[in-house]
Every structure is written in structure tokens, then in C-alpha cells.
C-alpha positions in Angstrom: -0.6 -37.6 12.1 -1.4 -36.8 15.6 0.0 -39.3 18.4 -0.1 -38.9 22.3 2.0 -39.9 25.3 -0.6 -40.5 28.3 -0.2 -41.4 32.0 -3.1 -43.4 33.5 -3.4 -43.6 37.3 -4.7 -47.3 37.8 -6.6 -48.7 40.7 -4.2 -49.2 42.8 -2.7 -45.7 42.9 0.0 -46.5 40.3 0.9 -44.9 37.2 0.9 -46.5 33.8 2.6 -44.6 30.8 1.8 -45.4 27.4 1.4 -43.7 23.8 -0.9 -43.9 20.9 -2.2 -42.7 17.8 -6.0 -42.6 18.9 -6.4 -41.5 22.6 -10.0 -41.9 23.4 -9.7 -45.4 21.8 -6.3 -46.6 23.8 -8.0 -45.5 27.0 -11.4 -47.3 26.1 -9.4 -50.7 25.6 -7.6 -50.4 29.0 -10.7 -49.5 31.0 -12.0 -52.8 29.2 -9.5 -55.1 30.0 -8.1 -55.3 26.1 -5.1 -52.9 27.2 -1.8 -53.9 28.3 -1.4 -56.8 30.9 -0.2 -54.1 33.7 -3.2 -52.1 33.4 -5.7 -55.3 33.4 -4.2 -55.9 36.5 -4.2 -52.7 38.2 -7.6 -51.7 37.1 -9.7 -50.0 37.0 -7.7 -46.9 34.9 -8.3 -43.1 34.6 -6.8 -40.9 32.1 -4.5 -38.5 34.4 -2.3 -36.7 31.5 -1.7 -36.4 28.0 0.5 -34.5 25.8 -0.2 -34.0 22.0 3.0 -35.1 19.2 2.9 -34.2 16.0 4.9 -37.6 14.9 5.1 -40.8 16.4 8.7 -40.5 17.2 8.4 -37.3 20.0 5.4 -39.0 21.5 7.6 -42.5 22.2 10.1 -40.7 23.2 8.4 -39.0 25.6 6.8 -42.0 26.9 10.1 -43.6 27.6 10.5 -40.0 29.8 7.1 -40.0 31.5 8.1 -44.4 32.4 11.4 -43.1 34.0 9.7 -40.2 36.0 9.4 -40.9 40.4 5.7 -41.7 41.3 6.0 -38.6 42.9 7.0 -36.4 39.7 4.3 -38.2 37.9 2.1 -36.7 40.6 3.2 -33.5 40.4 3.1 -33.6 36.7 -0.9 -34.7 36.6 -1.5 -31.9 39.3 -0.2 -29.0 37.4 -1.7 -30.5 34.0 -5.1 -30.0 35.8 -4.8 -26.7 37.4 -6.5 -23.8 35.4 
């Protein structure tokens, strides 16, 4: 089963790190205020990275990574995500 470790960049400029099982759905429920309190608080939310797992174990692992990462490597990170 497929499972993804995601970084939102909220309203505020922040960074919110999270994984799932379902992407598109996890992101629809923060943009509508059923996510997690942070993201509620800090909307509104944009998905900004994502990186695919093939078990649910690597994708919570990385998640604790992508939590522990500067604001400034999580940055980086969505800026060389994006580039072609």
C-alpha cells in the first residue's frame, strides 16, 4: 500500500509535516479545517512536498525527518522538489 510523507506551507509561512495513506484526501481535510489543530490554526494550507513510501513504516519515519528539518532546509527542500 502506498503511503506519503508531505510538507504543507500554512498561512503563516510555516511548515507543517505530516503523512498518510491517501494524499489528495489528507490535504482536502486540512484545507477544510478537519486536519490537525496546527494546521486549522495556521491556515489556509498548500501542499509544498511529497515523497511516495511503499509501507507505512518509511513514510513515518520520514516524517519524523522532514519535523526535525530548519524552516530553512524545509525551504530548500520544496524549491528543489519543484524545479524541472
Amino acid at each position: 500500500m502506498k503511503c506519503y510523507a508531505y510538507l504543507l506551507l500554512c498561512g503563516d509561512g510555516s511548515y507543517y509535516a505530516g503523512w498518510t495513506k491517501n494524499l489528495q484526501a489528507r490535504v482536502a481535510a486540512h484545507q477544510a479545517g478537519r486536519g490537525a489543530k496546527y494546521t486549522r490554526s495556521h491556515a489556509p494550507v498548500t501542499l509544498a512536498y511529497f515523497e511516495e513510501f511503499d509501507n507505512q513504516h518509511d513514510a513515518m519515519r520520514r516524517e519524523y525527518q522532514l519535523k526535525h528539518l530548519s524552516h530553512q532546509e524545509k525551504q530548500h527542500l520544496c524549491k528543489a522538489k519543484a524545479k524541472p
